[in-house]
TIRO-2110 file (N, C-alpha, C; in Angstrom, 1 decimal):
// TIRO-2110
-5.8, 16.3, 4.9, N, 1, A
-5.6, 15.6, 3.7, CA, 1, A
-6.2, 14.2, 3.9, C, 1, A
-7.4, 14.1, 3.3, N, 2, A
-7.8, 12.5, 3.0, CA, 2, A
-9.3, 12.2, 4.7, C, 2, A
-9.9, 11.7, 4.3, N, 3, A
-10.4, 11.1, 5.8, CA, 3, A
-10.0, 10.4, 6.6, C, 3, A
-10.4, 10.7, 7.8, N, 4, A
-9.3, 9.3, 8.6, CA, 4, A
-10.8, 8.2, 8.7, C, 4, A
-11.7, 8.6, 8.1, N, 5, A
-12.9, 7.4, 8.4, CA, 5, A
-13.2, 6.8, 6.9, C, 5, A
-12.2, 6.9, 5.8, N, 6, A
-12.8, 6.6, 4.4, CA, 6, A
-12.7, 4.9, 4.7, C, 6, A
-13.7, 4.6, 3.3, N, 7, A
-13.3, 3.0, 3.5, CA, 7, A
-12.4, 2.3, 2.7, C, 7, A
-11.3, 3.4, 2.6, N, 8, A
-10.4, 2.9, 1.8, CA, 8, A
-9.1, 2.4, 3.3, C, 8, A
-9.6, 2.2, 4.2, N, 9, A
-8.7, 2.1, 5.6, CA, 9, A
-8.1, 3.3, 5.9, C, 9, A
-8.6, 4.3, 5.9, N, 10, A
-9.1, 5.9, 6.9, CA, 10, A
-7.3, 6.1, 6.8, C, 10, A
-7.2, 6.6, 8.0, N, 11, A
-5.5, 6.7, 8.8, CA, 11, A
-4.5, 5.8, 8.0, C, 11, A
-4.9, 4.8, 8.1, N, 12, A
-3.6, 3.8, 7.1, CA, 12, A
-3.8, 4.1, 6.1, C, 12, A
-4.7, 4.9, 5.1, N, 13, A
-4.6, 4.3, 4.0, CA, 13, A
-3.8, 6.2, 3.6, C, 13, A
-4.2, 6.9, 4.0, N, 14, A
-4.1, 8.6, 4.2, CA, 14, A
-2.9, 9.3, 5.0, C, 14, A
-3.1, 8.4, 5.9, N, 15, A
-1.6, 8.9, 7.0, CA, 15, A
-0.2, 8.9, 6.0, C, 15, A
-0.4, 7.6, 5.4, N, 16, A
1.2, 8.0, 4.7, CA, 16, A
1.3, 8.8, 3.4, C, 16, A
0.6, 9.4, 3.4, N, 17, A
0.8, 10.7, 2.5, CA, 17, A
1.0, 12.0, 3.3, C, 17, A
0.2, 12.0, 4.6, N, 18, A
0.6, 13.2, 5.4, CA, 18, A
1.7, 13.1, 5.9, C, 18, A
2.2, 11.5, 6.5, N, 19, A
3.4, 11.9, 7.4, CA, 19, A
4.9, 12.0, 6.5, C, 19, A
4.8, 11.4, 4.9, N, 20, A
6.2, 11.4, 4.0, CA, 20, A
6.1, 13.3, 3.6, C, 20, A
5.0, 14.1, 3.7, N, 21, A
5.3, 15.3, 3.7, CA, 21, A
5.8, 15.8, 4.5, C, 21, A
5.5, 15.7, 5.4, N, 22, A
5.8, 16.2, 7.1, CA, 22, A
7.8, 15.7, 6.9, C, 22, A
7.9, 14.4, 6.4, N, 23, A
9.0, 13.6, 6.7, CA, 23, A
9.8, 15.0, 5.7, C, 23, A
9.5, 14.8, 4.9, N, 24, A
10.4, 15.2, 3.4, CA, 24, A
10.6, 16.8, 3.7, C, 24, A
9.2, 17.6, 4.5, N, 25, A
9.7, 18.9, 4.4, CA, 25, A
10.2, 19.5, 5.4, C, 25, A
10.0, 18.7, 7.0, N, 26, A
10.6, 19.2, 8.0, CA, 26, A
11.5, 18.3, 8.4, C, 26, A
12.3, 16.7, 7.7, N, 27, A
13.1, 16.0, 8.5, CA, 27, A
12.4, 14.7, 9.0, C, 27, A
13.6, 13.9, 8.7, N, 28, A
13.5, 12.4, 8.9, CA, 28, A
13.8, 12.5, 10.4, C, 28, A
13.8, 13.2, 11.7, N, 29, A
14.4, 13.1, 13.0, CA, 29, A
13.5, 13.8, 14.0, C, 29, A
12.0, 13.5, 13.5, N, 30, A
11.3, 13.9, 14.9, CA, 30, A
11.6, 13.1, 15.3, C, 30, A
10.8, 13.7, 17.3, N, 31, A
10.8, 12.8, 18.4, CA, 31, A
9.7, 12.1, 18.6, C, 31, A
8.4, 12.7, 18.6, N, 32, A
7.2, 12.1, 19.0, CA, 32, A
6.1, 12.8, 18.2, C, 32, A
4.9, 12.0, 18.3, N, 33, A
3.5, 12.3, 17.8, CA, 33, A
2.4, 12.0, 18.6, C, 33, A
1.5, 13.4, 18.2, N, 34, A
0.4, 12.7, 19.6, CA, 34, A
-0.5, 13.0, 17.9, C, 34, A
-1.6, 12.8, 18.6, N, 35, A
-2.8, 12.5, 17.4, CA, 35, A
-3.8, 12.2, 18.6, C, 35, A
-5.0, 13.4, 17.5, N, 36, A
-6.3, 14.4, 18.7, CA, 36, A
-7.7, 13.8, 17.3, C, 36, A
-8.4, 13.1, 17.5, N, 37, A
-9.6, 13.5, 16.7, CA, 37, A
-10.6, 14.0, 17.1, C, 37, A
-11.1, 15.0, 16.3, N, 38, A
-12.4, 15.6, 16.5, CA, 38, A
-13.4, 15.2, 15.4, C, 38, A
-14.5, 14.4, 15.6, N, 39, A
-15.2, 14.1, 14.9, CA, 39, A
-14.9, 13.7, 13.6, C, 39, A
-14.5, 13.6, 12.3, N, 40, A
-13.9, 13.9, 11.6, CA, 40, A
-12.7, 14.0, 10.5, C, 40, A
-12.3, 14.8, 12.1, N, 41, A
-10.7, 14.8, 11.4, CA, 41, A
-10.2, 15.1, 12.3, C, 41, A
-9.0, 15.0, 12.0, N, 42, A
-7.7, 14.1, 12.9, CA, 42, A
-6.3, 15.0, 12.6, C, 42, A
-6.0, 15.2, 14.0, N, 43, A
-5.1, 16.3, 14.2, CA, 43, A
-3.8, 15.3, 14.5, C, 43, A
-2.6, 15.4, 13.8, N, 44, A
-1.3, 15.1, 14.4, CA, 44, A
-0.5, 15.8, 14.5, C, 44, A
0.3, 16.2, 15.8, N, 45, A
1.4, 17.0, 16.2, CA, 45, A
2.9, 16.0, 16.1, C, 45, A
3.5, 16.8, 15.2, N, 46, A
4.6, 16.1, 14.9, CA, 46, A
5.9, 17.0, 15.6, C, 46, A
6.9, 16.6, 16.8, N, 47, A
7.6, 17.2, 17.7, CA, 47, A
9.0, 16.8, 17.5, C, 47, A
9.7, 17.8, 16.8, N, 48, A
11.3, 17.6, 16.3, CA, 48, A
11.3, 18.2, 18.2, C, 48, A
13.2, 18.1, 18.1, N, 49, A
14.0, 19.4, 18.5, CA, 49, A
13.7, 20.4, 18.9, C, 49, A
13.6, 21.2, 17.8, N, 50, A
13.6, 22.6, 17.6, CA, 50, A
11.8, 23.0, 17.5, C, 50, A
11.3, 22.3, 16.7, N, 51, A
9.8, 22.5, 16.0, CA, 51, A
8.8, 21.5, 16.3, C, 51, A
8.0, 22.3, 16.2, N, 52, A
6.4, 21.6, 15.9, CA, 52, A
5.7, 21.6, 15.1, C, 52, A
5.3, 20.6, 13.9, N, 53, A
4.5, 20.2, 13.2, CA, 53, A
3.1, 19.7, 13.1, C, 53, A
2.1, 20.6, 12.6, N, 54, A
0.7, 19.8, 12.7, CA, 54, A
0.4, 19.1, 11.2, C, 54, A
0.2, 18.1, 10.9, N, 55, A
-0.5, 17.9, 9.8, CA, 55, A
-2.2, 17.5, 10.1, C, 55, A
-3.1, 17.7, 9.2, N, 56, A
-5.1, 17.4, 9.5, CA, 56, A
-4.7, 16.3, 8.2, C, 56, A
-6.0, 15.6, 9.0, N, 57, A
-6.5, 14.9, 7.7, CA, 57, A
-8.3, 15.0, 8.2, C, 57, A
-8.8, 15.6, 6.8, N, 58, A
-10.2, 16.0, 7.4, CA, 58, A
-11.0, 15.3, 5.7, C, 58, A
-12.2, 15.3, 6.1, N, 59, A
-13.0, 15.2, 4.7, CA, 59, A
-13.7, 16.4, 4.2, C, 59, A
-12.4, 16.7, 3.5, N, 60, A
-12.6, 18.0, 2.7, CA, 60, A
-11.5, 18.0, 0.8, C, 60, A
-12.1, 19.0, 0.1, N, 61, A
-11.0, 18.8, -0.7, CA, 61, A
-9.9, 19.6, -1.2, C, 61, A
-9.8, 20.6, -0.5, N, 62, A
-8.4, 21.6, -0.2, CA, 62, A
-7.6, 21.1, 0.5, C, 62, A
-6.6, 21.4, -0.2, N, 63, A
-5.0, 20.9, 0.9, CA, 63, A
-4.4, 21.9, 0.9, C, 63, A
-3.9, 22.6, 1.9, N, 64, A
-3.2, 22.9, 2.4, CA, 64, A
-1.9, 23.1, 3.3, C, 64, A
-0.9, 23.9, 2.9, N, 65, A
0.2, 23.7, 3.8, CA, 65, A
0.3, 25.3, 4.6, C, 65, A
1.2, 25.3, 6.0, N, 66, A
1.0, 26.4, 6.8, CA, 66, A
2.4, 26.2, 7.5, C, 66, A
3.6, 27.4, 7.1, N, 67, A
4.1, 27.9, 8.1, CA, 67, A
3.9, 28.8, 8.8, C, 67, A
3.9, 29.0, 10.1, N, 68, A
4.3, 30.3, 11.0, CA, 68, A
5.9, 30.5, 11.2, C, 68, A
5.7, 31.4, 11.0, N, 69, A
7.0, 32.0, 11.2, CA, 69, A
7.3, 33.3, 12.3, C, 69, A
8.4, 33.8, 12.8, N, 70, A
8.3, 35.0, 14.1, CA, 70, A
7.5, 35.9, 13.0, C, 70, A
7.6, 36.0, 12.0, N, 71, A
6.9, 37.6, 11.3, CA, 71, A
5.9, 37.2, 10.3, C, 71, A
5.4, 36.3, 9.9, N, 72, A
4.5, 36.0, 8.9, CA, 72, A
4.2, 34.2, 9.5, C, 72, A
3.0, 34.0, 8.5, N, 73, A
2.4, 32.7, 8.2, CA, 73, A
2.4, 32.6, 6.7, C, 73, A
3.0, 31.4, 6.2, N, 74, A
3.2, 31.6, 4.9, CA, 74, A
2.1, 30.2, 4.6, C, 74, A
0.9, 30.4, 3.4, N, 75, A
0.2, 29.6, 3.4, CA, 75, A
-0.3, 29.3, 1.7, C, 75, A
0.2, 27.4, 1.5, N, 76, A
-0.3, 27.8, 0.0, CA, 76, A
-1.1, 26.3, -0.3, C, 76, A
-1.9, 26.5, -1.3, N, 77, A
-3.0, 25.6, -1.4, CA, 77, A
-2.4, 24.9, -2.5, C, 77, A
-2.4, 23.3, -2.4, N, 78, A
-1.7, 22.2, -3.3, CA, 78, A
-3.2, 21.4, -3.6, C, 78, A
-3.4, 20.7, -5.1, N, 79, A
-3.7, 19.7, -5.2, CA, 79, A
-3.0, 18.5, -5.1, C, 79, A
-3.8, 17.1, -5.4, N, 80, A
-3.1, 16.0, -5.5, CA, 80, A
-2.8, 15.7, -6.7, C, 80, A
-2.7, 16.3, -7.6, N, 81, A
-2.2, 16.1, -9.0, CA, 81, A
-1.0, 16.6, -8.7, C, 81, A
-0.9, 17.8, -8.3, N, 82, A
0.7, 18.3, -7.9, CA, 82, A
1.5, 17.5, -6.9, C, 82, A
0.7, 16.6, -6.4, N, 83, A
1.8, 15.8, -5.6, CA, 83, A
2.3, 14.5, -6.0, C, 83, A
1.2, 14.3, -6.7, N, 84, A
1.4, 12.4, -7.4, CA, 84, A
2.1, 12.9, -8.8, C, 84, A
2.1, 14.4, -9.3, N, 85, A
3.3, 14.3, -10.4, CA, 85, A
4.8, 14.4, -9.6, C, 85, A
4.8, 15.3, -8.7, N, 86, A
6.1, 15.3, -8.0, CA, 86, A
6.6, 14.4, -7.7, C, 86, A
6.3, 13.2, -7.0, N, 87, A
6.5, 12.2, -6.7, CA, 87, A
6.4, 11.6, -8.0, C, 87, A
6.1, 11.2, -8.9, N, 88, A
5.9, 10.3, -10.2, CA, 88, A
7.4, 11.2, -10.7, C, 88, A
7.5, 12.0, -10.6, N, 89, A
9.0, 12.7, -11.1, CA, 89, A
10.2, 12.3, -10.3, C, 89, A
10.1, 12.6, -9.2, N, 90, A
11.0, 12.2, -8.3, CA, 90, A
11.3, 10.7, -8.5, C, 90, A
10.2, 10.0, -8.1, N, 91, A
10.5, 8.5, -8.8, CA, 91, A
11.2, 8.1, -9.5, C, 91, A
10.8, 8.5, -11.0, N, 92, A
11.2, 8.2, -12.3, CA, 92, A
12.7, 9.0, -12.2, C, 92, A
13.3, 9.7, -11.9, N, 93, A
14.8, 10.6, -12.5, CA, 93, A
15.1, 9.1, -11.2, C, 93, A
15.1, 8.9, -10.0, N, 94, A
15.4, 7.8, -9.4, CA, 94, A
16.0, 6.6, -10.0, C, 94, A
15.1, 6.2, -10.7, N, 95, A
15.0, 5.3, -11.8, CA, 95, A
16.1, 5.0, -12.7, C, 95, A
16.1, 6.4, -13.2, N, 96, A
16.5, 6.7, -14.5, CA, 96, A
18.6, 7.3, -13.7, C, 96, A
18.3, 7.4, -13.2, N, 97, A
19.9, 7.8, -12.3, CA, 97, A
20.6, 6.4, -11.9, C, 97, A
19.6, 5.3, -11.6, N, 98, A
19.9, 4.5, -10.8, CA, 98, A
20.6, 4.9, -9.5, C, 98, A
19.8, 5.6, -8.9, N, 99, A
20.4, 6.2, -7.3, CA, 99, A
19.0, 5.4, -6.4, C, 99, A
19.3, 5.1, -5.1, N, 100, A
18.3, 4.5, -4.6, CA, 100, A
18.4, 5.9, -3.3, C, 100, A
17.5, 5.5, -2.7, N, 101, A
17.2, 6.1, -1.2, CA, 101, A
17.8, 5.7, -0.4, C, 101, A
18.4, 6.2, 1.3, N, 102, A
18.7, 5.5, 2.0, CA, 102, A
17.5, 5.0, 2.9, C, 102, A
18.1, 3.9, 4.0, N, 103, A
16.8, 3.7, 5.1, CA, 103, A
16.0, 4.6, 5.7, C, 103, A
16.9, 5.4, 6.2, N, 104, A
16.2, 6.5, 7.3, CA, 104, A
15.0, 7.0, 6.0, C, 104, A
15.8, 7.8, 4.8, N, 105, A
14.8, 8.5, 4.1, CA, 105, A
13.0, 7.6, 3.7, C, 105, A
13.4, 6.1, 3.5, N, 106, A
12.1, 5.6, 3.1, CA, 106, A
11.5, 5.1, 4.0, C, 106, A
12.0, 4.8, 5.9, N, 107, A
11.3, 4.4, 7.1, CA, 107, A
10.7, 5.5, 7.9, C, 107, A
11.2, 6.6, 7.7, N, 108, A
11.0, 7.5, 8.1, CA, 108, A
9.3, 8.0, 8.5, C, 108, A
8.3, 8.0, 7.2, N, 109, A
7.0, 7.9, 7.0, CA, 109, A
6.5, 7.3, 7.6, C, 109, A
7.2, 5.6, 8.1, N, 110, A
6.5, 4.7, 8.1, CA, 110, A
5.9, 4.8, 9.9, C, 110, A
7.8, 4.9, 10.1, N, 111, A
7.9, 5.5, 11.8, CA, 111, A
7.3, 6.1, 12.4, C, 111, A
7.1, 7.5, 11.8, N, 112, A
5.8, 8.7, 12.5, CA, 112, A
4.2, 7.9, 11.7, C, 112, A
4.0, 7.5, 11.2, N, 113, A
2.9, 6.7, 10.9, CA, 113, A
2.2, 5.6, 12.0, C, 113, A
3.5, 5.1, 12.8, N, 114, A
3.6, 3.7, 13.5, CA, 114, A
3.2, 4.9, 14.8, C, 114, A
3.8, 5.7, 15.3, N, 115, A
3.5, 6.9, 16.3, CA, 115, A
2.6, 7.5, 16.4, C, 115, A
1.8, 7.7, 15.2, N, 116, A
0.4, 8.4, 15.2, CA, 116, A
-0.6, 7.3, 15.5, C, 116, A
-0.1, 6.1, 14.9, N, 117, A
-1.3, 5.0, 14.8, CA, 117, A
-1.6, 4.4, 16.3, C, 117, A
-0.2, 4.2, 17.2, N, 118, A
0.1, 4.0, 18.5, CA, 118, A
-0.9, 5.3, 19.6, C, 118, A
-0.6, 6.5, 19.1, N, 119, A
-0.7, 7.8, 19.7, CA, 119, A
-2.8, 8.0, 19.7, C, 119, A
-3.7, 7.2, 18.4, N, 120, A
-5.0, 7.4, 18.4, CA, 120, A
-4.9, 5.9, 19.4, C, 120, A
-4.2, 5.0, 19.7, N, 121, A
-5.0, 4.0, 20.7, CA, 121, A
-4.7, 4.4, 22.2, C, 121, A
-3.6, 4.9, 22.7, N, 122, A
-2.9, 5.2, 23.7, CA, 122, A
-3.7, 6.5, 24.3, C, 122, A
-4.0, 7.5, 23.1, N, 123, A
-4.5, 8.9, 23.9, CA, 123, A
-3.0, 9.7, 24.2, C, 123, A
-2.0, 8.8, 24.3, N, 124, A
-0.3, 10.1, 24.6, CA, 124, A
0.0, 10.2, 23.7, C, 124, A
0.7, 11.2, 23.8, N, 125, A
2.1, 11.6, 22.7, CA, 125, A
3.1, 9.9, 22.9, C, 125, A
3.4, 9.7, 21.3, N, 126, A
4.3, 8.1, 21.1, CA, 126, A
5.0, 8.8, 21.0, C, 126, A
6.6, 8.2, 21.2, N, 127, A
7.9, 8.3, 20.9, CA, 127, A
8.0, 7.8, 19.0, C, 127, A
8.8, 8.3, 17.9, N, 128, A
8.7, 7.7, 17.1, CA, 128, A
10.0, 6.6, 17.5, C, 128, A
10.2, 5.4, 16.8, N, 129, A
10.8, 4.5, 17.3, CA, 129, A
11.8, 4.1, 16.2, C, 129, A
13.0, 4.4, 16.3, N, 130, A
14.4, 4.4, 15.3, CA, 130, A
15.6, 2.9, 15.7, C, 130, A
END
């Protein structure tokens, strides 16, 4: 999702749309992130507990999402219309509830962001840092 070499600021400007998915669909409580590029595009391994998460960010314009599972791979193709409404929805009922987020939920992106960004200068797997 997104290039990591656009000149809209590559990885910063793209990363935080990959990693608030990653956040939102597997959990605000990974442990670490390594981040691999190939030419291109840019591989992040996101490491809960229990699981392992890859999100790409490549220059291409299919997005995709991919579980494996012990008996299947479950795989479905999203645009960014479908995500900038979900989020513009989610937002807005926000708004409109007057309910806010807590910390963890809105740092969370920011954290495995800060891990990946540490993870392309270092070459290791970063700790995310809480």
């Amino acid at each position: 999702m997104g290039h990591p070499d656009s000149p809209y600021g590559g990885v910063l400007f793209y990363g935080p749309h990959a990693m608030s998915i990653v956040a939102e669909i597997f959990g605000r409580d990974a442990r670490t992130v390594f981040a691999c590029r190939q030419g291109t595009s840019l591989t992040a391994l996101v490491r809960y507990d229990d699981l392992l998460v890859t999100a790409q960010m490549a220059d291409c314009q299919a997005s995709y999402g991919e579980i494996f599972t012990p008996d299947d791979v479950v795989r479905s193709r999203f645009g960014f219309v479908d995500i900038y409404e979900k989020g513009f929805l989610h937002f807005l009922s926000q708004v409109e509830s007057g309910s806010s987020a807590d910390e963890n939920e809105l740092f969370a992106p920011v954290r495995y962001l800060d891990a990946l960004r540490r993870s392309l200068y270092s070459g290791a797997e970063e700790r995310v840092e809480y």
